[in-house]
C-alpha positions in Angstrom: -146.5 46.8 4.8 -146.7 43.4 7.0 -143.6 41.4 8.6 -143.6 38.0 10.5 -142.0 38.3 13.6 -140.9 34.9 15.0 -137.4 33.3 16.9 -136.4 31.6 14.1 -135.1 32.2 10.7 -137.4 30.6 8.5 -140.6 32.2 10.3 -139.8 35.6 10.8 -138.4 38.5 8.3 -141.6 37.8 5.5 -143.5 40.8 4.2 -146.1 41.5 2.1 -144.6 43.9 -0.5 -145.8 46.3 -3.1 -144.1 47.3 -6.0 -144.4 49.9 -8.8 -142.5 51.0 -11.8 -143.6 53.4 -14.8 -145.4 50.8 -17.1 -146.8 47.7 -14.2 -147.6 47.7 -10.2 -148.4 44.5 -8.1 -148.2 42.4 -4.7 -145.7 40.1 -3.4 -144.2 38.6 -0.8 -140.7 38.5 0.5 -138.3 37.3 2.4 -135.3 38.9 4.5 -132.3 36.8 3.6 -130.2 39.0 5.6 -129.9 42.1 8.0 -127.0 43.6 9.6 -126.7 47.2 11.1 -128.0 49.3 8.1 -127.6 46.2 5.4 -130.6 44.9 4.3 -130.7 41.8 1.4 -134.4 40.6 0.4 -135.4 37.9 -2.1 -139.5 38.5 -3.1 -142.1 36.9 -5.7 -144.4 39.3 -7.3 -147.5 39.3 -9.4 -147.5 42.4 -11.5 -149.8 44.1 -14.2 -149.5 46.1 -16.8 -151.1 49.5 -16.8 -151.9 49.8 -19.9 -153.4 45.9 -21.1 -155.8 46.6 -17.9 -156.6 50.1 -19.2 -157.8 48.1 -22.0 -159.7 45.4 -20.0 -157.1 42.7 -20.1 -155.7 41.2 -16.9 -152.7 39.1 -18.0 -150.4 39.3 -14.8 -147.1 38.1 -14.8 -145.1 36.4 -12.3 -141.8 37.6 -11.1 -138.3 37.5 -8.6 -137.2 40.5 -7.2 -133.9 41.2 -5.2 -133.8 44.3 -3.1 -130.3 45.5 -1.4 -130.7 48.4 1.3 -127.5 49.8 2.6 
C-alpha cells in the first residue's frame, strides 16, 4: 500500500498493510526487519474484525502481531 523511504534503518521500510483471512480483515502497519535479494522478513501490528460480530452490528476489534517471510 504505502512505504517510508528514508537513509536510515529505523525510518524507512514501514507500510501501511492490509490483511484478510476467511472469518476477519483489518489495517496495520509494519515494519521491514530485513531484505536481501528476493528475502523479505516483516514484523506488523494489526487491528482486525470479525465479519460476522460486525454483520451483527458489533465492532469488537482485536489487536494483533503478524510475521510475514517472502522468499
Amino acid at each position: 500500500m504505502f512505504e517510508t523511504k528514508g537513509e536510515h534503518w529505523l525510518t524507512s521500510g514501514w507500510s501501511l498493510d492490509a490483511v484478510a483471512t476467511p472469518a476477519r480483515a483489518g489495517l496495520g502497519v509494519a515494519k521491514d526487519l530485513y531484505t536481501r535479494g528476493s528475502l523479505e522478513v516483516d514484523l506488523g501490528a494489526y487491528v482486525t474484525q470479525d465479519y460476522d460480530r460486525l454483520s451483527r452490528g458489533k465492532f469488537d476489534p482485536a489487536l494483533g502481531v503478524g510475521l510475514a517471510i517472502r522468499f
